[in-house]
C-alpha positions as CSV (number, residue, x, y, z in Angstrom):
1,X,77.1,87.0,104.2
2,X,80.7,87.6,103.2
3,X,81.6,85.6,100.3
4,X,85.2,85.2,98.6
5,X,86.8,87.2,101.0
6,X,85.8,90.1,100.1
7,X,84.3,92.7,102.6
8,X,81.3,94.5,102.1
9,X,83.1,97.8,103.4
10,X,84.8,100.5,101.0
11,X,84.1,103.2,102.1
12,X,87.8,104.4,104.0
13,X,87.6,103.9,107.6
14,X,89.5,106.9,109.5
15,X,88.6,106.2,113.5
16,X,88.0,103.1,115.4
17,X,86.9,102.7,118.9
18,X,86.8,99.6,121.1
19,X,84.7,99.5,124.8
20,X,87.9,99.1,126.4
21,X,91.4,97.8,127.3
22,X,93.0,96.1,130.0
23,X,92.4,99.1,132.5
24,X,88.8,100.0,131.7
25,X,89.8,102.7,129.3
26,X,88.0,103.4,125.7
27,X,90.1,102.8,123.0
28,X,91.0,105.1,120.3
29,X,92.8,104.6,116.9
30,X,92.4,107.0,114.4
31,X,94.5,107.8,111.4
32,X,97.3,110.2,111.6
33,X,97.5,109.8,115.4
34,X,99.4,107.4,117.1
35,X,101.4,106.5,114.4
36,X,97.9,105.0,112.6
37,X,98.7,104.8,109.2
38,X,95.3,103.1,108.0
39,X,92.5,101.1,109.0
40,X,91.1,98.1,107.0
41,X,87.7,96.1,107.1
42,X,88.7,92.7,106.1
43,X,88.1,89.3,106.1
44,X,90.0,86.3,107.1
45,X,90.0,82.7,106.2
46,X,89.6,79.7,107.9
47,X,87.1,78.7,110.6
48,X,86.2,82.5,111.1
49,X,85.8,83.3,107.6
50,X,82.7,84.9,107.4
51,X,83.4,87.1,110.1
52,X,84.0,91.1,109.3
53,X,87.6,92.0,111.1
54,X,89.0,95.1,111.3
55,X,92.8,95.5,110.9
56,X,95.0,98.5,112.1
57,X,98.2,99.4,110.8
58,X,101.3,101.7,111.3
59,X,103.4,101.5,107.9
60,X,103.8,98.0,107.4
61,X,103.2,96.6,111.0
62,X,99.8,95.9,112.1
63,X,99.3,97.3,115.1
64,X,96.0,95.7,116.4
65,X,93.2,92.9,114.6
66,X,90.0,93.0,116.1
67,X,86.5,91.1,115.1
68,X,84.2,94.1,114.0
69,X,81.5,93.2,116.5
70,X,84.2,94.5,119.0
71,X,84.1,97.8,118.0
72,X,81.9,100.5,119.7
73,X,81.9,103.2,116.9
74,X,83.8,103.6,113.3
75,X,83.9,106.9,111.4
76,X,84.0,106.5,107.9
77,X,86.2,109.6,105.9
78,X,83.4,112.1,103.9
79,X,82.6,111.0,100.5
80,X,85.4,113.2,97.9
């Protein structure tokens, strides 16, 4: 369980995929494409509080936020 607010996740996550968009299509964000800047595992408060979300952003707009349990695959950047 996530407590505090604070995700479980640290490791940098660099792709993102969801099963699909309004046409049926897979899809793809993935830093430094698309104008990705970062992606974020984070929590929010509230009534879904305890869920894992994952947040997309372009510089300071977020671009798309998404329960985790949506997402079909993330690829985490190699350890440095």
């Amino acid at each position: 369980m996530v407590m505090g607010g604070e995700h479980p996740v640290k490791q940098e996550i660099i792709h993102v995929q969801l099963p699909c968009d309004e046409h049926g299509n897979p899809v793809d964000y993935i830093v430094g494409k698309y104008g990705v800047t970062r992606i974020e595992a984070c929590t929010k408060s509230g009534l879904h509080a305890d869920m894992p979300y994952i947040r997309v952003w372009a510089g300071d707009d977020c671009l798309s936020e998404f329960c985790q349990h949506g997402a079909s695959f993330v690829r985490f950047a190699p350890h440095s």
